[in-house]
C-alpha positions as CSV (number, residue, x, y, z in Angstrom):
1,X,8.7,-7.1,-178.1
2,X,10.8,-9.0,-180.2
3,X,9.8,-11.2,-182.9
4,X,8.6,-14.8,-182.2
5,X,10.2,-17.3,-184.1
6,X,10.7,-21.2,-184.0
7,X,14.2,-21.0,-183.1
8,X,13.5,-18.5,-180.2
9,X,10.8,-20.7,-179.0
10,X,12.8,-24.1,-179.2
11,X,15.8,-22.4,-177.4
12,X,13.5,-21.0,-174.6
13,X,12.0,-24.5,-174.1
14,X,15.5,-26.3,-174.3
15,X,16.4,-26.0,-170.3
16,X,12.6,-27.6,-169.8
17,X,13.9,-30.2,-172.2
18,X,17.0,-30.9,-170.6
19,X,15.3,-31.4,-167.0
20,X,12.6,-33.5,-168.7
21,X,15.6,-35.7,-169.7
22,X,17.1,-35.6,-166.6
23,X,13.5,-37.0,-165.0
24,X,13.1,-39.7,-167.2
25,X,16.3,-41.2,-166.6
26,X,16.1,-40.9,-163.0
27,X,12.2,-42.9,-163.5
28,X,14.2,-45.6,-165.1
29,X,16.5,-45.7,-161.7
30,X,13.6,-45.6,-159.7
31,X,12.1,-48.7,-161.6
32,X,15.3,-50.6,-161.5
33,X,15.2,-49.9,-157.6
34,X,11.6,-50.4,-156.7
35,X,12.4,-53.5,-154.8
36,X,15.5,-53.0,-153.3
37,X,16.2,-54.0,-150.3
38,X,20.0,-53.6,-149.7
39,X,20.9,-50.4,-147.5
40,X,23.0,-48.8,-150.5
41,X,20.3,-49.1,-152.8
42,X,17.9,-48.1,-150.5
43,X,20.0,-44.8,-149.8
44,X,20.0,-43.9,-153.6
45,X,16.6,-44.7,-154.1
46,X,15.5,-42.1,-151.4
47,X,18.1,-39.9,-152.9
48,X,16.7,-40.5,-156.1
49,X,13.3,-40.1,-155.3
50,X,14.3,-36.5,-153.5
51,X,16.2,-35.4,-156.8
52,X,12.8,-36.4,-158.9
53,X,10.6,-34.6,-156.7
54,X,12.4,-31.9,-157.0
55,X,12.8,-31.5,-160.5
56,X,9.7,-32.5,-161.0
57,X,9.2,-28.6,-159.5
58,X,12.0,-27.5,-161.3
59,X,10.4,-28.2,-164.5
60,X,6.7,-26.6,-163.8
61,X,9.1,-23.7,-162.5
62,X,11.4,-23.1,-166.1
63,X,8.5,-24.2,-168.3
64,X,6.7,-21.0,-166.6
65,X,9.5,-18.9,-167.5
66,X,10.0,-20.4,-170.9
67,X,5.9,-19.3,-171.2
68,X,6.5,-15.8,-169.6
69,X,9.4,-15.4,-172.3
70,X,7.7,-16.2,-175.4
71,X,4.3,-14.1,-174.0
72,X,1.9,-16.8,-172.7
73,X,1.4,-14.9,-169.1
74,X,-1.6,-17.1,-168.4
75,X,-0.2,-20.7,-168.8
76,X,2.8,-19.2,-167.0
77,X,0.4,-17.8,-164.1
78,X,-1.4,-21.0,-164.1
79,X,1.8,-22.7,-163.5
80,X,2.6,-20.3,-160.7
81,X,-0.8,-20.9,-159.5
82,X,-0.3,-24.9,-159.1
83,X,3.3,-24.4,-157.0
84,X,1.7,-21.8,-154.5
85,X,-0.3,-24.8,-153.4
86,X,1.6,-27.1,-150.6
87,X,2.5,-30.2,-150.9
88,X,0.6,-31.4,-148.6
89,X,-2.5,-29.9,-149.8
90,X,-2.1,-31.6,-153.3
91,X,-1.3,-34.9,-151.2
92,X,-5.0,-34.5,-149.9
93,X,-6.5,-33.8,-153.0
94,X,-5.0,-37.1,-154.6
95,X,-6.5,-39.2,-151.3
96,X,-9.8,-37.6,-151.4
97,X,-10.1,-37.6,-155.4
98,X,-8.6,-41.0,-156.8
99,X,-7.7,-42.1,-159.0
100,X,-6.0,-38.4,-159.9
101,X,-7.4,-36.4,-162.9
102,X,-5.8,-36.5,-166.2
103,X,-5.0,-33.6,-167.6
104,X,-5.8,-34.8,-171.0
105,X,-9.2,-35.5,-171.4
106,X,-10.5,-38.6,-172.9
107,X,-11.6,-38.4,-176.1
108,X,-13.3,-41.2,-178.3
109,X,-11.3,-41.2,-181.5
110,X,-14.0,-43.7,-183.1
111,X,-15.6,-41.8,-186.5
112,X,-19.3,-41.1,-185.6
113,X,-21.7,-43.3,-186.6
114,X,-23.7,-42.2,-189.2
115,X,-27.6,-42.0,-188.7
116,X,-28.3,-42.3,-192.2
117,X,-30.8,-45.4,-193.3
């Protein structure tokens, strides 16, 4: 195995980056066209909203193999794990479970109070 370093780690990671990018920009399309109601914008936000679905995938799919490549084969597997479930499956879970979980838990970032008299 070769040797790990921050350089071969960021340039493993940059194609996740790049779609990431990609993602954000087409959110800030999808904002703008929330509430359109003319049949050209309508067309590109559907087309928009295809193209952010998938790479949406796309990214779980090269952050997996950015994971496998620097030797975390159980993030990578839980990854794999996630996109062998249907769509329509995870569309369920979100009805039956709202609002849908964070994956960051919430912590309360107060300092403890002390007990001390």
């Amino acid at each position: 195995m070769e040797k790990l370093t921050d350089e071969g780690i960021a340039a493993r990671f940059r194609p996740v980056l790049a779609l990431v990018e990609e993602c954000e920009r087409l959110g800030v399309a999808l904002d703008r066209l929330e509430d359109a109601t003319d049949p050209g914008e309508l067309a590109e936000r559907e087309a928009a909203e295809e193209r952010f679905a998938n790479l949406n995938e796309e990214i779980c799919r090269s952050t997996a193999k950015a994971l496998k490549a620097i030797g975390l084969w159980h993030g990578a597997a839980m990854i794999d794990a996630g996109l062998a479930i249907p769509n329509e499956v995870w569309e369920g879970l979100v009805e039956k479970y709202p609002p849908y979980p964070s994956a960051v838990p919430d912590l309360e970032l107060r300092p403890r109070r002390s007990w001390k008299a």
